[in-house]
C-alpha positions in Angstrom: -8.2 82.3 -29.4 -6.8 80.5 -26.3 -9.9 77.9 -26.7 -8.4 77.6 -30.6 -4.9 77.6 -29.4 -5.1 74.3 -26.9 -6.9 72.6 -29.2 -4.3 73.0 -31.5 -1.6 71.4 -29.0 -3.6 68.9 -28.1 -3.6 68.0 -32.2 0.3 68.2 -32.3 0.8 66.6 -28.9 -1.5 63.7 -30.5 0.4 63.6 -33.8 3.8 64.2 -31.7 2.8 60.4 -29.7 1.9 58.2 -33.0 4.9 59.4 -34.3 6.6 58.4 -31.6 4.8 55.3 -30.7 5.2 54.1 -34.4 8.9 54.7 -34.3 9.4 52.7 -31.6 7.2 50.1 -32.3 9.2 49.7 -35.7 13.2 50.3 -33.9 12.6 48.6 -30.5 15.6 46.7 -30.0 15.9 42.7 -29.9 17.7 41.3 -26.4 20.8 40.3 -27.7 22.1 43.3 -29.8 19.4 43.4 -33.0 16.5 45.0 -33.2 12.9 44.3 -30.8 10.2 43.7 -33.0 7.9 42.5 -30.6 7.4 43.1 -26.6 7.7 40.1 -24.5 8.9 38.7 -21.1 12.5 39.0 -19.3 13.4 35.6 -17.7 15.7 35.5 -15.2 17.5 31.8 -14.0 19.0 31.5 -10.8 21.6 28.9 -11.8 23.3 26.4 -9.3 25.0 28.1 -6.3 28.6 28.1 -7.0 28.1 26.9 -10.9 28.3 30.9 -12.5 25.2 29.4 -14.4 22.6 32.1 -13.7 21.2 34.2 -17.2 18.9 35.9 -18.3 16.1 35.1 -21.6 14.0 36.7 -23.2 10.5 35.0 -24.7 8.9 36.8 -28.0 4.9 37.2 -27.6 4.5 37.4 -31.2 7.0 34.8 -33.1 6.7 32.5 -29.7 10.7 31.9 -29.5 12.8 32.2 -26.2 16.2 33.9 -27.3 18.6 32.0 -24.6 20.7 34.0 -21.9 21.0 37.3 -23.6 23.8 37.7 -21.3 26.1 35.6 -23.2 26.9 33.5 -19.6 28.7 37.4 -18.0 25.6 37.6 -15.5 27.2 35.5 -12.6 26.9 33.1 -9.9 23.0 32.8 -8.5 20.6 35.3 -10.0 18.3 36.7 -7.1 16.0 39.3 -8.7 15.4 42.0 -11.5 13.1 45.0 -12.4 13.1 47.2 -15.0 13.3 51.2 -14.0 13.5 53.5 -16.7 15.4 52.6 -19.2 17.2 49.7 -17.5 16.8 46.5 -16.3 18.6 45.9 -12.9 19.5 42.8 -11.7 20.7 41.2 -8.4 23.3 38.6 -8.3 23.5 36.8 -5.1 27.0 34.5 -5.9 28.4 37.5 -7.7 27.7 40.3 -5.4 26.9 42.5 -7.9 24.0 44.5 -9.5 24.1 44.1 -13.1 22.5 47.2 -14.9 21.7 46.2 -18.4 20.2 48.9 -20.9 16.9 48.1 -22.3 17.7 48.9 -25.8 20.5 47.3 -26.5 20.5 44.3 -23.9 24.3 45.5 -23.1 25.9 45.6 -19.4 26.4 49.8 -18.6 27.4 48.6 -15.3 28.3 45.7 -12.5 27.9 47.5 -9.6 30.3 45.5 -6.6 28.0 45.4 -3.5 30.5 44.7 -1.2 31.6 45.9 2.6 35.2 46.9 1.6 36.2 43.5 0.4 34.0 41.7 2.4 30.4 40.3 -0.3 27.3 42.0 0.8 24.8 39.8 -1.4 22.3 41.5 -2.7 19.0 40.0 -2.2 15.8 41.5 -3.7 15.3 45.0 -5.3 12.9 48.1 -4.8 12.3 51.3 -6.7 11.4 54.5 -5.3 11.3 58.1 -6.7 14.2 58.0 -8.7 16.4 55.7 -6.9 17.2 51.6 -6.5 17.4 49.9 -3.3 18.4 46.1 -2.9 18.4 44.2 0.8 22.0 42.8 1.2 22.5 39.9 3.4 24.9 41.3 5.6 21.8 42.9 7.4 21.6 46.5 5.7 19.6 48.2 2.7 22.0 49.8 -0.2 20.7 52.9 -2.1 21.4 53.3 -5.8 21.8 56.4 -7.7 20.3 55.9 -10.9 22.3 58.4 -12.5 25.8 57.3 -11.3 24.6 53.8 -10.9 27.0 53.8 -8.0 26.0 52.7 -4.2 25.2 56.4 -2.8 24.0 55.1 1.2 23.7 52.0 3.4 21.4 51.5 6.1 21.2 49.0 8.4 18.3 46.8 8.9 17.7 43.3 10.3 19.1 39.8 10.2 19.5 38.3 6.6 16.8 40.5 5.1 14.8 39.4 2.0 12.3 40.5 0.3 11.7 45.1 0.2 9.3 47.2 -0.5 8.2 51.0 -0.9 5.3 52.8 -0.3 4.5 56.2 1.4 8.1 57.4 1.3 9.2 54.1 3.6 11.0 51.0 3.1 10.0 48.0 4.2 12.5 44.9 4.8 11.4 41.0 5.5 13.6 40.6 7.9 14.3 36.5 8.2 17.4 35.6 10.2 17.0 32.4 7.2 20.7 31.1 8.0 20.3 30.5 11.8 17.9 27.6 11.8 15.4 27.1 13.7 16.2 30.8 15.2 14.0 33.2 12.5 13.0 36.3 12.8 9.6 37.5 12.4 9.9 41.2 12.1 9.9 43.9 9.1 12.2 46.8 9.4 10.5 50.4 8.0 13.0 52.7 6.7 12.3 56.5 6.2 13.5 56.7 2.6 14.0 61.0 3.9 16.7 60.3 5.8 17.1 56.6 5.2 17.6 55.1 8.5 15.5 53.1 9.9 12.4 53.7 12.4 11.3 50.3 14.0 10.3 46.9 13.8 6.8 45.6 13.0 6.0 42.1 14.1 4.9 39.8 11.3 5.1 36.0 10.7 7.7 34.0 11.2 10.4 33.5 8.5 9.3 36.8 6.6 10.1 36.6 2.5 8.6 38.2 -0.2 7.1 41.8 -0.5 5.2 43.5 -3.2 3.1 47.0 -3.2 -0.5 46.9 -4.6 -1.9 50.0 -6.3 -3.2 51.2 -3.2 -0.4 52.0 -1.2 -0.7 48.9 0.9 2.3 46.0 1.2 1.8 42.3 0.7 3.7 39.8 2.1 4.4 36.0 2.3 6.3 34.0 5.4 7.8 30.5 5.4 7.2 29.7 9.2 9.7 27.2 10.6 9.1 24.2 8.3 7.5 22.6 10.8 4.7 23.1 13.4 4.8 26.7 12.1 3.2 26.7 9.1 3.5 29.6 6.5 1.1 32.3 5.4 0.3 35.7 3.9 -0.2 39.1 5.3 -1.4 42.7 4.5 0.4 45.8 5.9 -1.5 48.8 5.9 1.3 51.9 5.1 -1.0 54.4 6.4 -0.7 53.0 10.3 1.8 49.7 10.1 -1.5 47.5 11.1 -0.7 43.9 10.1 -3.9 41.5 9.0 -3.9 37.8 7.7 -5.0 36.7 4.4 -7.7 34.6 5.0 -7.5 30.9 3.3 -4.1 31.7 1.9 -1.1 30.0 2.1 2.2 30.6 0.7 5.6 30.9 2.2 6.8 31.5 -1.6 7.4 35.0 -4.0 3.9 36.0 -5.9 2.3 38.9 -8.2 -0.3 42.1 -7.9 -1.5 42.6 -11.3 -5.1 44.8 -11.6 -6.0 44.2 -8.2 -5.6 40.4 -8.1 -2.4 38.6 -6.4 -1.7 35.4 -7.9 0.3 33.0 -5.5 1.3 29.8 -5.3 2.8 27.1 -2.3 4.7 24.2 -2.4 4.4 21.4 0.3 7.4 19.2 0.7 6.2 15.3 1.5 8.3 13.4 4.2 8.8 10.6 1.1 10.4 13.5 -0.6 7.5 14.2 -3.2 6.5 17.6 -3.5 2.6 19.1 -4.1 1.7 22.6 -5.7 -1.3 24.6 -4.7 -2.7 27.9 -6.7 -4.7 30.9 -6.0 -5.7 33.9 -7.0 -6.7 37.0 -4.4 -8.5 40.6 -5.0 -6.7 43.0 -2.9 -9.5 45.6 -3.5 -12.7 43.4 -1.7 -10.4 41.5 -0.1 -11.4 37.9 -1.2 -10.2 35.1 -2.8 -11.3 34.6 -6.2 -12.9 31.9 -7.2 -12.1 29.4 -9.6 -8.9 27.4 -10.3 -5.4 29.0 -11.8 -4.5 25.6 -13.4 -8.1 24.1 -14.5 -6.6 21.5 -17.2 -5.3 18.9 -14.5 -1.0 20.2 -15.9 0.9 19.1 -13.1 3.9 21.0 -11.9 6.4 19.4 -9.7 8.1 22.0 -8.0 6.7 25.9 -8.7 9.8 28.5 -8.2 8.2 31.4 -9.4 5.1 33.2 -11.1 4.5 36.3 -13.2 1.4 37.4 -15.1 1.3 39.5 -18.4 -0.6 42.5 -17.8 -1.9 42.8 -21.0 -3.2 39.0 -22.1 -3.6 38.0 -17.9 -1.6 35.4 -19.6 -0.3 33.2 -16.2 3.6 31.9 -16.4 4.5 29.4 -13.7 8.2 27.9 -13.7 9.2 24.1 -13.0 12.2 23.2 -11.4 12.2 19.5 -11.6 13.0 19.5 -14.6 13.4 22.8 -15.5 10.0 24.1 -18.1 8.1 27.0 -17.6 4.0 26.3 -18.1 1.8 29.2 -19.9 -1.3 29.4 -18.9 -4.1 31.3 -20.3 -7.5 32.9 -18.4 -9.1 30.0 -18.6 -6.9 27.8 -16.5 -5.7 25.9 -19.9 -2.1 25.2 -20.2 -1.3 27.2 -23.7 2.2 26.4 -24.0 5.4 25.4 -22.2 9.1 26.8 -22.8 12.3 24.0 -22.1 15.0 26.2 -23.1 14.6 29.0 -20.6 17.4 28.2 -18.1 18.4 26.5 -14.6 15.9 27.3 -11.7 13.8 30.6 -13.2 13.3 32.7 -10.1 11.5 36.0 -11.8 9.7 37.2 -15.1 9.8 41.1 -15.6 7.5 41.4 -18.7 8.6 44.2 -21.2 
């Protein structure tokens, strides 16, 4: 009987999730206050500093049409990052000082959260998730805990000098810490914060000019450095969570933000020419043998001036690098063959949270 009995739930639990998934597949909502008939990829512009140009778009897979800043032009001055937790889409605005938290669904502000040191901007940098809660590096030198519930700034820790890109893993924070605005002074340290008691526990030495962080499936923490823009030069690096152990990437370079998706990090670097020309360079990496894979991300000879940022869809391994000069975005697919490009995206697109 209790053999007959779970295979009966199983059944209805079965039954219970087409029902659902078909309902939602039908009633997912469009960005922009209509219905979603399709999934597709969040596009967030950075906009001009001081212009209160940033947005956010939205590309449809199927149909293939960008709707243009969903935001109606409320996001703010200099969009930083976004990810999507839950139900909502959270999203750092460096000009603003705020944290716009936008519902999935309806593609409606629920709240602009200030980030502010009484009436003194924070700026919120990049964000992290981590059982339950949101956490953005603010460049006043600190870490700012969200509750998700409240959407409200719950706790502030302080961290290092004009801190960039966080991470979690293992129950700690990690924090690039830069010191980026006192040239040619940087700092090459990441801060680890016990996300327990959130304070933080010590420094680990890294490269110089520290920037972007992301977590691969493992546990471990991934991260690019800019160096000093000179004799310097930039790189990547691995950070084992288990014992803080910092390793190179061998034959990568990249001082710029980058992707884990199934194993493989996808990054990209930009060299600036003294005639004032700039040169892109792609790769791809396995973070489970710990190579670089071979082949080329771009094999159709498309040339992009000036790469600001890369995502991957984790369905199609579809590859979308943005352009800043001029402003396009360049689809690639698996095969290195440029499949399409969008125009109407916005100014200086700086993240892609697919949906």
């Amino acid at each position: 009987m209790k053999n007959g009995m779970s295979f009966l739930r199983i059944i209805f639990s079965l039954l219970l999730f087409l029902t659902v998934f078909t309902a939602c597949e039908k009633n997912d909502p469009i960005p922009g206050n209509e219905p979603v008939v399709s999934s597709g990829v969040f596009i967030l512009n950075q906009g001009y500093q001081g212009q209160n140009n940033s947005g956010i778009s939205y590309y449809y897979f199927k149909t293939r049409e960008t709707t243009f800043d969903i935001m109606n032009g409320t996001l703010g001055d200099t969009g930083q990052d976004m990810i999507i937790y839950g139900s909502k889409l959270y999203v750092s605005v460096f000009g603003s000082s705020v944290i716009n938290v936008i519902d999935l669904k309806t593609t409606t502000s629920l709240k602009i959260i200030p980030v502010k040191d009484g009436e003194q901007p924070r700026g919120p940098r990049y964000l992290a998730s981590y059982n339950g809660k949101v956490y953005a590096s603010t460049y006043d030198g600190n870490v700012i805990r969200i509750d998700t519930t409240t959407l409200s700034i719950e706790a502030v820790t302080k961290v290092g000098s004009y801190p960039e890109g966080i991470a979690a893993a293992h129950g700690k924070l990690y924090v690039a810490n830069s010191n980026g605005l006192n040239y040619p002074n940087f700092d090459n340290t990441l801060s680890v914060v016990d996300i327990a008691t959130f304070t933080e526990t010590k420094r680990i030495t890294v490269g110089l000019n520290p920037n972007y962080l992301a977590t691969d499936a493992y546990g471990d923490i991934y991260l690019s450095y800019k160096g000093n823009y000179g004799d310097i030069p930039n790189g990547m690096q691995k950070i084992d969570t288990n014992t803080d152990e910092v390793t190179g990437l061998e034959g990568v370079s990249s001082g710029e933000s980058f992707t884990i998706v199934d194993d493989i990090l996808y990054y990209f670097n930009v060299v600036y020419n003294f005639d004032g020309s700039t040169g892109c360079t792609y790769g791809r990496y396995d973070v489970k043998t710990e190579q670089k894979v071979p082949g080329e991300l771009i094999s159709d000879g498309t040339k992009i001036n000036t790469a600001f940022a890369i995502g991957v869809d984790p369905d199609s391994k579809d590859v979308y690098i943005s352009d800043i000069n001029p402003n396009k975005i360049y689809i690639f697919g698996v095969d290195g063959v440029c499949k399409e490009t969008i125009s109407e995206a916005g100014v200086l697109v700086c993240k892609f949270v697919f949906y």
